[in-house]
C-alpha positions in Angstrom: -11.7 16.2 6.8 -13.0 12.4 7.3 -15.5 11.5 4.9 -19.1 9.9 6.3 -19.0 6.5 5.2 -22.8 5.9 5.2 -24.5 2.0 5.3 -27.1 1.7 3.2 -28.5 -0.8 0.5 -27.2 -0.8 -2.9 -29.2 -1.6 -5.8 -28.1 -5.2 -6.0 -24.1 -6.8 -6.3 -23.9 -6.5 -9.6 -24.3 -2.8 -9.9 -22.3 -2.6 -6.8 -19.6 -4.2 -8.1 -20.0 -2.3 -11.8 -20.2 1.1 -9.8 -16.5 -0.1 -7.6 -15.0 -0.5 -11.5 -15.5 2.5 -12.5 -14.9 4.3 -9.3 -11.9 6.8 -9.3 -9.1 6.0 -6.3 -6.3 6.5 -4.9 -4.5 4.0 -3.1 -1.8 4.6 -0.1 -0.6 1.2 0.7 0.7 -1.2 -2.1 4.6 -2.4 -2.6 6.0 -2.4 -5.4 7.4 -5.9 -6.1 4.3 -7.2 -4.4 2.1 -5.4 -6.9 3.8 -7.8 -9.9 1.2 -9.3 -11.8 1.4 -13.1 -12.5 2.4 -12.5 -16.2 5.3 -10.2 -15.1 6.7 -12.2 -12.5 6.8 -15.4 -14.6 8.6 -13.0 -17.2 10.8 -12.1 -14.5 11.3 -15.4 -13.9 11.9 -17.0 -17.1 14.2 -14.2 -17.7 16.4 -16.0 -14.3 16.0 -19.3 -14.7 18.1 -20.1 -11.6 15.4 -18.9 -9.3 13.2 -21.2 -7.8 10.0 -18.7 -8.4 7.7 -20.8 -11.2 7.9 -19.4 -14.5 4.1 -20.2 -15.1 1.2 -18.2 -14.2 -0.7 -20.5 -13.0 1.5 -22.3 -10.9 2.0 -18.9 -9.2 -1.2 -19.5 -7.3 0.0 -22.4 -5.6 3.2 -20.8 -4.8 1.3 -17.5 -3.7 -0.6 -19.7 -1.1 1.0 -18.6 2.6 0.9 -20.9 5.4 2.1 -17.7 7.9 3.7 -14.4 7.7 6.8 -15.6 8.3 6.2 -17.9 5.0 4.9 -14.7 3.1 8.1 -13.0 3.8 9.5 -16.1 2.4 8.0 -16.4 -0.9 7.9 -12.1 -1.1 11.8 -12.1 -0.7 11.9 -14.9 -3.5 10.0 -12.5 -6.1 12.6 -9.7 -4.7 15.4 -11.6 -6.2 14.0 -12.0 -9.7 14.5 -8.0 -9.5 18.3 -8.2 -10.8 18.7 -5.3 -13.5 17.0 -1.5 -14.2 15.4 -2.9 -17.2 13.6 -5.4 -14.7 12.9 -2.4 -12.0 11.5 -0.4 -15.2 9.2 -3.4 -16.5 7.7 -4.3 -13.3 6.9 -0.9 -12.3 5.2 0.3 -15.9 3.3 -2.5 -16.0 2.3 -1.9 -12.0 1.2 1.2 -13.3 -0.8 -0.2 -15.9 -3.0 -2.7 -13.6 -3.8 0.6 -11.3 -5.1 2.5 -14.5 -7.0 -0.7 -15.7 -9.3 -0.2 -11.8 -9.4 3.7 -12.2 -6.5 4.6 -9.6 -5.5 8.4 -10.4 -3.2 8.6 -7.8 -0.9 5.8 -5.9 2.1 6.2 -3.2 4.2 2.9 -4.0 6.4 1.4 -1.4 9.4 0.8 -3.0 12.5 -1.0 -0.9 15.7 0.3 -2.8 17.9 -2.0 -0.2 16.6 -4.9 -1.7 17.8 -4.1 -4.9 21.0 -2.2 -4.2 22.3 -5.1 -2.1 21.6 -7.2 -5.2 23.9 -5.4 -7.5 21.6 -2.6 -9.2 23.6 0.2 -9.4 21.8 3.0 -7.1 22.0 5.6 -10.0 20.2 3.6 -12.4 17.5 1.9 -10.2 16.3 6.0 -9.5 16.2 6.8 -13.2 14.5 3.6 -13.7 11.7 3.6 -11.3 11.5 7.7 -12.4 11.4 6.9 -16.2 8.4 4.4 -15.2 6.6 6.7 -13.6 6.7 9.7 -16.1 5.4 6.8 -18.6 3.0 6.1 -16.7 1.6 8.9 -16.0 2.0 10.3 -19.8 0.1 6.8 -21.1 -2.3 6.3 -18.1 -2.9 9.3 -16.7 -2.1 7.6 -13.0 0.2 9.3 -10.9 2.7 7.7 -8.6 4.9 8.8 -5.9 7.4 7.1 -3.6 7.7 5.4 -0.3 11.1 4.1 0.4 11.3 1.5 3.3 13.3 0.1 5.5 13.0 -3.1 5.4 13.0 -4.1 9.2 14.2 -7.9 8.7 17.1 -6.8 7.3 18.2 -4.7 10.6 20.0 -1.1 11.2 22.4 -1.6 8.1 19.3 -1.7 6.1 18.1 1.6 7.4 21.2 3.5 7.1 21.7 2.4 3.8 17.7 3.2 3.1 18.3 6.4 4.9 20.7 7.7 2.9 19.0 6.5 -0.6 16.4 8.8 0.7 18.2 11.9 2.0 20.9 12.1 0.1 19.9 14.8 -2.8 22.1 13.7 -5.4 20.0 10.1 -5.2 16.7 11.1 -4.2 14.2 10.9 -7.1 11.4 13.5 -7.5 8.7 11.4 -6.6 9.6 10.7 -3.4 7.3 11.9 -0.8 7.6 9.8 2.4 9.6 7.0 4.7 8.1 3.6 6.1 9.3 0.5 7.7 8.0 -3.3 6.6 9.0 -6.6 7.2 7.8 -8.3 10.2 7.3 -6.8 13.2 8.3 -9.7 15.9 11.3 -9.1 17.1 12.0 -5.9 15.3 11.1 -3.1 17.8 10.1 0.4 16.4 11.9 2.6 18.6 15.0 1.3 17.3 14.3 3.1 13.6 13.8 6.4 15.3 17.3 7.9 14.3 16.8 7.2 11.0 13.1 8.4 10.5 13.8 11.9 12.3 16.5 12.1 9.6 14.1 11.7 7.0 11.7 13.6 7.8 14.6 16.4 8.5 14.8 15.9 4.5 10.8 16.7 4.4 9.5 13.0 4.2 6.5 12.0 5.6 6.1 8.7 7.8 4.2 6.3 7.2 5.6 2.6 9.2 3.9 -0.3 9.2 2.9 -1.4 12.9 0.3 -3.8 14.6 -0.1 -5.9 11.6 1.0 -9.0 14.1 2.1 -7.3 17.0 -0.5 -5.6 19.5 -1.4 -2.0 20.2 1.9 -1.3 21.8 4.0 -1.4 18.6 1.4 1.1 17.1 2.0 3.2 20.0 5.7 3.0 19.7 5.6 3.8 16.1 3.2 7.2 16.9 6.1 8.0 19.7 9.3 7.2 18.5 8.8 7.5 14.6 6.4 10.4 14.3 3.9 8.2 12.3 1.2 10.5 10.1 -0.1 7.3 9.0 -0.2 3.6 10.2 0.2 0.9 7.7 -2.4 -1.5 8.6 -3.0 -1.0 12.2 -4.8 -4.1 12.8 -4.5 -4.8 16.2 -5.1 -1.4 17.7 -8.8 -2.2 17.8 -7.5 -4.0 21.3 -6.9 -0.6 22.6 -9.9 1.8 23.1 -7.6 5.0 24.0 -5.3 4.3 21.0 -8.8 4.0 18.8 -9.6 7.6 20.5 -6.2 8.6 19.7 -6.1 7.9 16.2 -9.0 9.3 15.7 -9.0 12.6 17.7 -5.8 13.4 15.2 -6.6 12.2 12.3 -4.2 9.3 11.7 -5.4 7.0 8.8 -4.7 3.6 8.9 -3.9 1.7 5.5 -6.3 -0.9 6.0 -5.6 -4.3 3.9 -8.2 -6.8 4.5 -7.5 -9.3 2.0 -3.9 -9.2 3.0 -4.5 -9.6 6.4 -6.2 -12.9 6.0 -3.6 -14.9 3.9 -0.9 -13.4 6.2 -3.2 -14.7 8.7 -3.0 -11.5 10.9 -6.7 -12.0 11.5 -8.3 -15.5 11.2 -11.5 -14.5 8.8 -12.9 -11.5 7.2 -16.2 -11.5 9.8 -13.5 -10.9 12.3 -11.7 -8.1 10.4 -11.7 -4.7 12.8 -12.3 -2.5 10.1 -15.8 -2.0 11.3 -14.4 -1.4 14.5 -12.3 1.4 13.5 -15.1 3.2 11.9 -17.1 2.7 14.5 -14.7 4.8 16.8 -14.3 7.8 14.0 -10.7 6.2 12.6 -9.8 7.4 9.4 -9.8 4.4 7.4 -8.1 4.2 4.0 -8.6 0.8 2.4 -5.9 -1.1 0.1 -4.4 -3.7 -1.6 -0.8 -4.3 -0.1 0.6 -7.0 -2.0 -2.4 -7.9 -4.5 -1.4 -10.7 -6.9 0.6 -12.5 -4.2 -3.2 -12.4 -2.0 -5.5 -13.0 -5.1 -6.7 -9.9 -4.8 -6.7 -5.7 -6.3 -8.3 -2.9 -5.1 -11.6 -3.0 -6.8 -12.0 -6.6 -4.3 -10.6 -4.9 -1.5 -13.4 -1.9 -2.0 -16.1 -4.9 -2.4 -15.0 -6.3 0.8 -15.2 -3.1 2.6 -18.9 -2.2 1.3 -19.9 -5.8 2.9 -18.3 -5.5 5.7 -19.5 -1.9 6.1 -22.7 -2.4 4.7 -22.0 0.6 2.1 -24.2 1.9 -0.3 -22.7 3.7 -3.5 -22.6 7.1 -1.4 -20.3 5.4 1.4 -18.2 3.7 -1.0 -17.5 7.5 -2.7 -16.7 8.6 0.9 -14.2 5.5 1.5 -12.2 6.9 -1.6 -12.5 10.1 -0.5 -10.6 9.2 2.2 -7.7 7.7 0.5 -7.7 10.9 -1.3 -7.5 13.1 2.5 -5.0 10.9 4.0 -2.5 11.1 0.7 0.3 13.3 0.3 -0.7 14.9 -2.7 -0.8 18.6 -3.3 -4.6 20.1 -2.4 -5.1 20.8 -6.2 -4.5 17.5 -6.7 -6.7 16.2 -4.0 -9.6 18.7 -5.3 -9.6 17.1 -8.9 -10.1 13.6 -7.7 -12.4 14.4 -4.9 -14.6 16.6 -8.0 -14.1 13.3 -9.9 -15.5 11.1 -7.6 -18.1 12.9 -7.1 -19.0 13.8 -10.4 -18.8 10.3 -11.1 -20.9 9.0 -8.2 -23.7 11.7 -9.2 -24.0 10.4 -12.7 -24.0 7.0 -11.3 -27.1 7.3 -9.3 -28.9 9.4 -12.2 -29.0 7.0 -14.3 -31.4 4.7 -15.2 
């Protein structure tokens, strides 16, 4: 059921703000490398010195400053490389875990792009026990639970997506937190219907899908990815606010879109935040799940993405619960799950607004 995000006034920023902190989430679009944290990736880094990625912190803001997508891909792929061993695919996805727990995010579905690192010499044994031993972890020492979505990564062509496929499917590989199948990478000149052997084979295997699509491409490729890849979810969507029946679409079956604002603005996907479409998609009775994507790279993390939204929105503590409620609907976790963190948010907003 779609929450009502209601408008309203909070009682000024800073309780706004103090009440998005301690909100509990969950969060439906975020990849994995692109979730390092400065700290880690300049760990990574020093660890490889023979990458060109800077091994201090704050240099990383300059180098996380995009001129285009194209150049995000660029600097993304960069941080991919300094991904080498398991112990790195271990580090970085603990420590991921750690950063979601430090905002209050119970439960996440990570994008993970085993390609990436199987082409690069990580033994495809080790990488699943890695990224499995993480999450265990981190769900023992944080209490936030994560599940998987394996990519293609749609740059890297049809090789890529057989290989992903099969990482996926094939049950001696397939790690237990895996629960559903995307596509990334840019979407010019990499057509959707193209994927569609590979995602009816995993969802054969019982994975969900969830590609991205009109990010910076129009309506048509969200259309295509509905169509040909039997989408339950669109990852960021952006561009089918052009398209009134594809609005009335998404909406009349309940297809969330992983909205990313912060994302979409240093990708430059959409040219300022006053021009996002997010309040278009409410407006038309979308499901709208908001996220973080790739959140040190942008400058960002969830609690700013949720800030955004409420001014954007003009949300009040109330429609704020109801956006992470929504996150909560539109996940693949089991309903007992979704019941706990749903009573959680509630309980939480409820003691909020009691209090003095």
């Amino acid at each position: 059921m779609t929450q009502h995000i209601a408008a309203g006034a909070p009682r000024d920023l800073h309780d706004l703000h103090a009440f998005i902190a301690g909100l509990p989430k969950a969060e439906l679009h975020v990849h994995h490398v692109g979730s390092a944290s400065p700290r880690i990736v300049a760990e990574l880094a020093a660890r490889h010195p023979d990458s060109k990625v800077p091994t201090d912190p704050e240099a990383l803001v300059d180098y996380f400053t995009f001129t285009d997508f194209a150049h995000f891909i660029q600097v993304y792929l960069s941080v991919v490389d300094l991904i080498r061993t398991p112990e790195d695919v271990r580090l970085l996805t603990y420590e991921v875990a750690r950063d979601m727990a430090r905002q209050q995010v119970r439960y996440a579905e990570l994008t993970i792009t085993p390609y990436s690192s199987v082409r690069r010499g990580i033994d495809e044994g080790a990488f699943m026990d890695a990224i499995e031993d993480a999450r265990k972890a981190a769900e023992a020492d944080f209490g936030t639970v994560l599940r998987w979505c394996f990519d293609i990564p749609g740059e890297a062509g049809l090789e890529a997506a057989e290989e992903t496929t099969r990482l996926a499917t094939d049950d001696r590989l397939r790690p237990e937190g895996l629960v559903s199948f995307g596509l990334g990478g840019p979407e010019i000149g990499v057509p959707r219907p193209q994927f569609k052997p590979f995602f009816d084979r995993a969802l054969a295997a019982g994975l969900r899908s969830v590609p991205h699509a009109g990010e910076t491409t129009g309506p048509e490729t969200v259309w295509d990815a509905l169509g040909e890849l039997r989408a339950e979810r669109i990852g960021h969507g952006t561009s089918s606010a052009q398209d009134p029946k594809l609005l009335a679409h998404l909406a009349e079956h309940r297809i969330a879109l992983e909205v990313c604002p912060t994302s979409n603005i240093a990708t430059r996907a959409v040219r300022t935040l006053d021009e996002h479409p997010i309040k278009e998609f409410v407006r038309s009775g979308v499901l709208v799940t908001v996220n973080s994507d790739d959140p040190p790279m942008f400058g960002t993390d969830l609690n700013n993405e949720y800030a955004v939204a409420a001014r954007l929105l003009e949300l009040d503590e109330h429609g704020l619960a109801g956006l992470a409620k929504n996150a909560v609907e539109a996940s693949f976790l089991d309903e007992p799950g979704k019941a706990r963190i749903r009573d959680e948010i509630d309980a939480y907003t409820s003691a909020w607004l009691a209090a003095p």
